[in-house]
N, C-alpha and C positions, 0 to 999 in steps of 0.2 A: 085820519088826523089832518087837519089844517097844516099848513105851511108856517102860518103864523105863529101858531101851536106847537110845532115842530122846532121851530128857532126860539124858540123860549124855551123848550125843552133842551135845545143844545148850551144857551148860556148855564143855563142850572149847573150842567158839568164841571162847570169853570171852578178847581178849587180852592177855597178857601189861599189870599196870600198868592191870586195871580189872576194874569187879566188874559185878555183875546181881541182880537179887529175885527172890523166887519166883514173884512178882507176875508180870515179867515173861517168866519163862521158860514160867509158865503160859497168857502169853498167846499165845508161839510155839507151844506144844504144839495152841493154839485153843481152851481154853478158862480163862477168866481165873479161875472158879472151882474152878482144880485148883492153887491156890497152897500150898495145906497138903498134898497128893500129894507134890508139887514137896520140899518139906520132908522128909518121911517117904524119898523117895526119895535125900535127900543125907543123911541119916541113917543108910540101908541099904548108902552108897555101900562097896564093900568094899574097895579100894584109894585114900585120898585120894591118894596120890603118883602114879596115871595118872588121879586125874578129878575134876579140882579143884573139887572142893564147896568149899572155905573162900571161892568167890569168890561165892559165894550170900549174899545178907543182907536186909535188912527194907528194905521202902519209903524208911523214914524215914532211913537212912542206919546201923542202930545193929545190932550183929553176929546177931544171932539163934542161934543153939545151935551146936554140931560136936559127933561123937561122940568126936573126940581131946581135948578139952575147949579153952575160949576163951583162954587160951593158949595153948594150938598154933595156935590159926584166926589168932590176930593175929601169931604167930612166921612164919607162910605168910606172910600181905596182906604182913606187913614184907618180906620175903624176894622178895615180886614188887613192891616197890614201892609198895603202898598204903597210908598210913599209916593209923593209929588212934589213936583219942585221946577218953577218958571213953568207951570204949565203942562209939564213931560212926567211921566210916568221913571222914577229912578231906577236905574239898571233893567230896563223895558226887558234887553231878551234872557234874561236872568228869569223873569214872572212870568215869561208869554206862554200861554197855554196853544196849545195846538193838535191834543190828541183827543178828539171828539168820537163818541161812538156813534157812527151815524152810519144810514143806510143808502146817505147821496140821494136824498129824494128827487131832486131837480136835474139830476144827472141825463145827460142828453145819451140818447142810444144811438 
């Protein structure tokens, strides 16, 4: 499996009613400096409706970009239950997901 592949397969995780960073997804992949990859890759994602990039967002709680633009990304969160407000994700580490089942592919030995 592609890397690409792989991180689309780790957003999938994200359930229902909570989101994840890039930060974090990078760190699943094993490497925590592949956070702007992680980016580019939900950028390139070519169907949001089977692989929900709009659950992807910034550290800080605050939406970071979609290619459907940030209107759609906040018509999604709302649609799974995540609210938005100024911009931020409400009660951020209340929804943040973080427990990825992953094999650390990029993990350095």
């Amino acid at each position: 499996m592609n890397i690409t592949q792989y991180t689309y397969d780790l957003v999938r995780q994200i359930p229902p009613g909570q989101v994840s960073t890039y930060g974090a997804v990078a760190k699943a992949l094993g490497n925590s400096g592949y956070a702007r990859a992680v980016g580019k890759y939900m950028n390139k994602n070519p169907d949001a409706d089977t692989m929900p990039c709009f659950k992807i967002v910034k550290s800080d709680g605050s939406l970071g970009g979609f290619g459907l633009g940030l209107d759609d990304k906040i018509r999604r969160l709302n649609k799974d239950g995540i609210k938005v407000k100024d911009g931020k994700i409400v009660d951020f580490k209340q929804v943040f997901f973080n427990d990825f089942k992953t094999d650390f592919p990029l993990k350095k030995k």
